[in-house]
NUZAFI-774364 format. One line per field, with one value per residue: residue number from 1; residue in one letter; x, y, z of N, C-alpha, C, CB in turn. Coordinates in steps of 0.1 Angstrom, whole numbers, padded with zeros to 4 digits, m for minus. Each point is the difference from the previous one (the first is absolute). Glycine has a CB too. Example, Ala and Ser with C-alpha at 12.3 -4.5 7.8 and 13.67 -1.06 7.14 Angstrom:
BEGIN
seq [1;2] .
type [A;S] .
n.x [0132;0015] .
n.y [m0057;0023] .
n.z [0078;m0019] .
ca.x [m0009;0009] .
ca.y [0012;0011] .
ca.z [0000;0000] .
c.x [0009;m0008] .
c.y [0012;0011] .
c.z [0000;0008] .
cb.x [m0019;0012] .
cb.y [m0012;m0006] .
cb.z [0012;m0022] .
# end
This chain:
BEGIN
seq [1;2;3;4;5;6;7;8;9;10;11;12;13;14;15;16;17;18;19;20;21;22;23;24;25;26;27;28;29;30;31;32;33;34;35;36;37;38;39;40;41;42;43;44;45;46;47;48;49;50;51;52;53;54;55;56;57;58;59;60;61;62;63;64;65;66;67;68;69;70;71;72;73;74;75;76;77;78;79;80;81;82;83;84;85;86;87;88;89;90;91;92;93;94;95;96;97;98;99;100;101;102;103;104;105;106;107;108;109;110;111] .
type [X;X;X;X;X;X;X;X;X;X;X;X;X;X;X;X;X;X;X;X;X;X;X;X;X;X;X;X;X;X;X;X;X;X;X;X;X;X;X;X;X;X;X;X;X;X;X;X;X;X;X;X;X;X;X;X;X;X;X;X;X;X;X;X;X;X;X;X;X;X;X;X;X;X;X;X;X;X;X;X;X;X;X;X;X;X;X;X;X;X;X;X;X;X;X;X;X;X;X;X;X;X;X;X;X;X;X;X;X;X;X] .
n.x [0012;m0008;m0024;m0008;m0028;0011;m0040;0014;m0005;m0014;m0002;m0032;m0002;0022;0019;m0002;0038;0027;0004;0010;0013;m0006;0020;m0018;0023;0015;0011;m0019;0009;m0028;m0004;m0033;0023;m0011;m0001;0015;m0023;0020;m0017;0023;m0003;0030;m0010;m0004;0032;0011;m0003;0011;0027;m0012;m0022;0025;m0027;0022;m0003;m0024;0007;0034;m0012;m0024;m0010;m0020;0014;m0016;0010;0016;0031;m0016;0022;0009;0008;m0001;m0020;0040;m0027;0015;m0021;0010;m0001;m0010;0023;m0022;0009;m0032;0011;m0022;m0022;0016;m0020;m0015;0012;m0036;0005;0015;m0028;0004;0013;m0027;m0002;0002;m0023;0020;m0031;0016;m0005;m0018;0011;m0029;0022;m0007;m0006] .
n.y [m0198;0004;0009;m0027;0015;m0030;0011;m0026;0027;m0025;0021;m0015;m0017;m0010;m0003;0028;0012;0009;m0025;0028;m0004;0027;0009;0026;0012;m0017;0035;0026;m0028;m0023;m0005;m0016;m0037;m0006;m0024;m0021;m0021;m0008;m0032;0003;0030;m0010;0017;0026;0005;m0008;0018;0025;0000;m0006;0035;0014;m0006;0008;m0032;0023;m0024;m0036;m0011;0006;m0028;0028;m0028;m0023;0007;m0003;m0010;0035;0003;0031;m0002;0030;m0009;0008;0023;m0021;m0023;m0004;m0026;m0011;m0028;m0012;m0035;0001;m0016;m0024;0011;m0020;m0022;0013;m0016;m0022;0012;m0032;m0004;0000;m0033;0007;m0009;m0036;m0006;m0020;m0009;m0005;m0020;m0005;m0018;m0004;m0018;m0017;0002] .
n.z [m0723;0035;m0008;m0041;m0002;m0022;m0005;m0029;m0020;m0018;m0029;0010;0008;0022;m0029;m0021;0008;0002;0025;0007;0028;0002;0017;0006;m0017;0032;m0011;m0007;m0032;m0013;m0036;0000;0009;m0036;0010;m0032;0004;m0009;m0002;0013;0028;m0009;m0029;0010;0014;m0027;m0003;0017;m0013;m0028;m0004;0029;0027;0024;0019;0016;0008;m0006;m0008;0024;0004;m0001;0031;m0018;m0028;m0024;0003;m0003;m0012;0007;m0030;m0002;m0026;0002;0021;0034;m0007;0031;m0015;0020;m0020;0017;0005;0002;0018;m0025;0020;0015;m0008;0023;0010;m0017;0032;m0009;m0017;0022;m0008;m0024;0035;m0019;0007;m0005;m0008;0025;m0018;0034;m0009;0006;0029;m0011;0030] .
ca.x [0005;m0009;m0006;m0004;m0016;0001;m0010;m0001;m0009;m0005;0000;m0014;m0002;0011;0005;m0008;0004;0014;0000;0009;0001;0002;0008;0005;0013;0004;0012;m0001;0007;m0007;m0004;m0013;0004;m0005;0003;0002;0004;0009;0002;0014;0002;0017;m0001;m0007;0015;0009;m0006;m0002;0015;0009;m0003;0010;m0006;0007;0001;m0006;m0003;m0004;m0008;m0004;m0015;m0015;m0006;m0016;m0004;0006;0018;0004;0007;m0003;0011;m0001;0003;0013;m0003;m0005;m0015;0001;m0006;m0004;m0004;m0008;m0002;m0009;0003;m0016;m0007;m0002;m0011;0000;0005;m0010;0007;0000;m0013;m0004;m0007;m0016;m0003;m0006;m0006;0001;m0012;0003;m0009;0001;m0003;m0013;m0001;m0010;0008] .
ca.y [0013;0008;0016;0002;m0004;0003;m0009;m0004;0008;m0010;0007;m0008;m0013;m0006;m0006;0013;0012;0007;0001;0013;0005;0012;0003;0014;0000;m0002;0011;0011;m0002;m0006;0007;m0008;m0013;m0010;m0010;m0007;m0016;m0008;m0011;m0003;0008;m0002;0002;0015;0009;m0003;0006;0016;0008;m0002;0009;0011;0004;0005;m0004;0010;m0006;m0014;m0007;m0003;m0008;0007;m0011;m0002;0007;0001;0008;0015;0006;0016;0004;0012;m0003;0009;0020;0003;m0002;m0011;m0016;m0013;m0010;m0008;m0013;m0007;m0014;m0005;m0002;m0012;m0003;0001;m0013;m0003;m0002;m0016;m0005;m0007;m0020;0000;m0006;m0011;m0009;m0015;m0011;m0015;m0008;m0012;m0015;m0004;m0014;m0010;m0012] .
ca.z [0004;0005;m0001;m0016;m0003;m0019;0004;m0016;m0008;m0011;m0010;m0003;0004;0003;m0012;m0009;0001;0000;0017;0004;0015;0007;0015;0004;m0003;0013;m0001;m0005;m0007;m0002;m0011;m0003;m0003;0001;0001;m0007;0004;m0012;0005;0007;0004;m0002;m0014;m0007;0002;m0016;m0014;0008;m0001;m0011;m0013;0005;0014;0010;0012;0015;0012;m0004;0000;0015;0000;0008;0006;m0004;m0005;m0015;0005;m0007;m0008;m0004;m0005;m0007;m0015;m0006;0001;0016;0007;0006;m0002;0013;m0006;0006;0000;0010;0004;m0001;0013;0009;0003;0016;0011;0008;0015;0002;0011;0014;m0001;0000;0009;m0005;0014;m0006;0004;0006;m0002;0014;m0001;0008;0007;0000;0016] .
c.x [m0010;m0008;0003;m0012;0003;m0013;0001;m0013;m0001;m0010;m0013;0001;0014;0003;m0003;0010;0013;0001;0011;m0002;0006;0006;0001;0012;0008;0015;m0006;0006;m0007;m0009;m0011;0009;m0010;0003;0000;m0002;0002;m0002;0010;0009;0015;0003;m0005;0012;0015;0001;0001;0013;0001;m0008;0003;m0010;0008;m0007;0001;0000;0002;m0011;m0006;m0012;m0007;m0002;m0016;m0005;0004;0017;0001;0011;0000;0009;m0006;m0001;0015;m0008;m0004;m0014;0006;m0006;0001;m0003;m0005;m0006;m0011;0000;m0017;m0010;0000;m0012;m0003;m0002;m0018;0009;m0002;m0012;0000;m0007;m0016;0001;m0010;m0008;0002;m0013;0008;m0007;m0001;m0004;m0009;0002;m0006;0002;m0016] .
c.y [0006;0009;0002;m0006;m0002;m0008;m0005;0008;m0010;0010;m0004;m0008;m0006;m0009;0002;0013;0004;0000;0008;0000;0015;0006;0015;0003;0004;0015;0007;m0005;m0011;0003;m0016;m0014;m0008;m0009;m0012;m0012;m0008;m0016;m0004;0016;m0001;0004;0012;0010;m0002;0011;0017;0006;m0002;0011;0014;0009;m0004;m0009;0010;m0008;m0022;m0004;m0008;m0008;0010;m0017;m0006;0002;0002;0005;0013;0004;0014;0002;0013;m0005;0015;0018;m0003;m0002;m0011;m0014;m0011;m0013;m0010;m0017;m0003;m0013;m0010;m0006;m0013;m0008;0000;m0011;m0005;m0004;m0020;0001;m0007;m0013;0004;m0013;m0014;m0008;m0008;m0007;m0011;m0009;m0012;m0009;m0003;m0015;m0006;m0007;m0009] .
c.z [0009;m0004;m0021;m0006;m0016;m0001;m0020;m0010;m0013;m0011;m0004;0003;0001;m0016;m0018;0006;0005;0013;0004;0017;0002;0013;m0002;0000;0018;0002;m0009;m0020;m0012;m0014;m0004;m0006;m0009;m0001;m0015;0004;m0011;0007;0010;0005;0000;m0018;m0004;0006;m0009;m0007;0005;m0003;m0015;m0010;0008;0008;0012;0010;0014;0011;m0006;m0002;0016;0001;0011;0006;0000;m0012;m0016;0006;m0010;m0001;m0005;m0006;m0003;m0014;0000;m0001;0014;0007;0010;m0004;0007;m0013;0009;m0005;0010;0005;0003;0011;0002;0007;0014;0006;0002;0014;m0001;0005;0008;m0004;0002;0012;m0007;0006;m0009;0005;0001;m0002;0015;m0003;0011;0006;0001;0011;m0004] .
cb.x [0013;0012;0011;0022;m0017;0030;m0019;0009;0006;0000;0024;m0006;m0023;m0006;m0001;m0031;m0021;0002;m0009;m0006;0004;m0014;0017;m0014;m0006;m0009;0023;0004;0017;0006;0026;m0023;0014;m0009;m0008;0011;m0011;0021;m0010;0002;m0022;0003;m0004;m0031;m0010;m0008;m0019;m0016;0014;0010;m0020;0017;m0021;0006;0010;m0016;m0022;0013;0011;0010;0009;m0015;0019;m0002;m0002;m0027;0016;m0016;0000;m0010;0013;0013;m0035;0014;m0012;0015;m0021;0002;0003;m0017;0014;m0004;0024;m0012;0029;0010;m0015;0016;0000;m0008;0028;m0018;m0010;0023;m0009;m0004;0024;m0010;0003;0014;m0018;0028;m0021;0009;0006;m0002;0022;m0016;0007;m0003;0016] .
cb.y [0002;m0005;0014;0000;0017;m0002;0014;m0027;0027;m0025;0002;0004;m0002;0001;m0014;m0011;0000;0014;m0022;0016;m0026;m0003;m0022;0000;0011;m0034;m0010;0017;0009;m0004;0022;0022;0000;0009;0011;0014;0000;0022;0000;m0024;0002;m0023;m0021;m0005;m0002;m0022;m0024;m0007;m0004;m0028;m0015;0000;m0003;0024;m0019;0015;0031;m0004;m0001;0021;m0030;0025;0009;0004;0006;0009;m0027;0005;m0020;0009;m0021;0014;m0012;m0025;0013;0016;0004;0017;0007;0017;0005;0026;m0004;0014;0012;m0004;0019;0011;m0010;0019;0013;m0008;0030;m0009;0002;0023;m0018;0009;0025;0002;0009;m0002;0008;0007;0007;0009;m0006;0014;0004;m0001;0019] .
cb.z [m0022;0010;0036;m0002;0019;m0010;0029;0010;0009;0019;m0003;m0012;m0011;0031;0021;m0002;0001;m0020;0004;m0025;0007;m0012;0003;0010;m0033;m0001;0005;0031;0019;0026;m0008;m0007;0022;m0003;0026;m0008;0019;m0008;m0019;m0018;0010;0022;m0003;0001;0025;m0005;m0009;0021;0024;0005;m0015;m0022;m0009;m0009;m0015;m0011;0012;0009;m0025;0008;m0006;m0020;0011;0019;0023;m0018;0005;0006;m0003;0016;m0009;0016;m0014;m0019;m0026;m0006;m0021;0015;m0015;0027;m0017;0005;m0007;m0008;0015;m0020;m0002;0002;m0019;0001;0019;m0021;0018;0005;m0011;0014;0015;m0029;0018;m0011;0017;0000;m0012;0014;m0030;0016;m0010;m0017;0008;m0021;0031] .
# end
């Protein structure tokens, strides 16, 4: 998305703490969200309705990234649910052929 600043926030040490984020509210209407991660994001929207939470915003993919989900609970809070999509190991660049020398072996003539 253009001109959308969100920056991540955390609670302490990595993998020790309450990972989170942040954006600037973009409308006057925009009410504080939190996010839920879940394993199966199709399964947790399920469950979500069926205990009679509301469908705001589908189910969408963040690219690279995870697929989310906005709903309302039945008093109107808002609630995001969140799949992360599992990191990708990094590419190494191709390595460039090594240059081998060969030994030649010379043969020696006998005249």
């Amino acid at each position: 998305m253009p001109d959308f600043d969100y920056w991540l926030i955390s609670t302490g040490p990595r993998g020790k703490s309450v990972p989170g984020g942040m954006y600037k509210r973009e409308r006057q209407e925009d009410k504080p969200r939190n996010f839920i991660g879940v394993a199966n994001i199709d399964a947790a929207v399920q469950e979500f309705k069926g205990a009679g939470g509301m469908e705001v915003m589908g189910k969408q993919e963040v690219t690279g990234q995870g697929w989310s989900f906005i709903g309302a609970d039945p008093e109107g809070n808002m609630i995001a649910l969140w799949e992360q999509v599992p990191a990708r190991p990094m590419q190494r660049a191709a390595k460039k052929p090594r240059r081998v020398a060969k030994k030649i072996k010379k043969s020696r003539s006998r005249r």
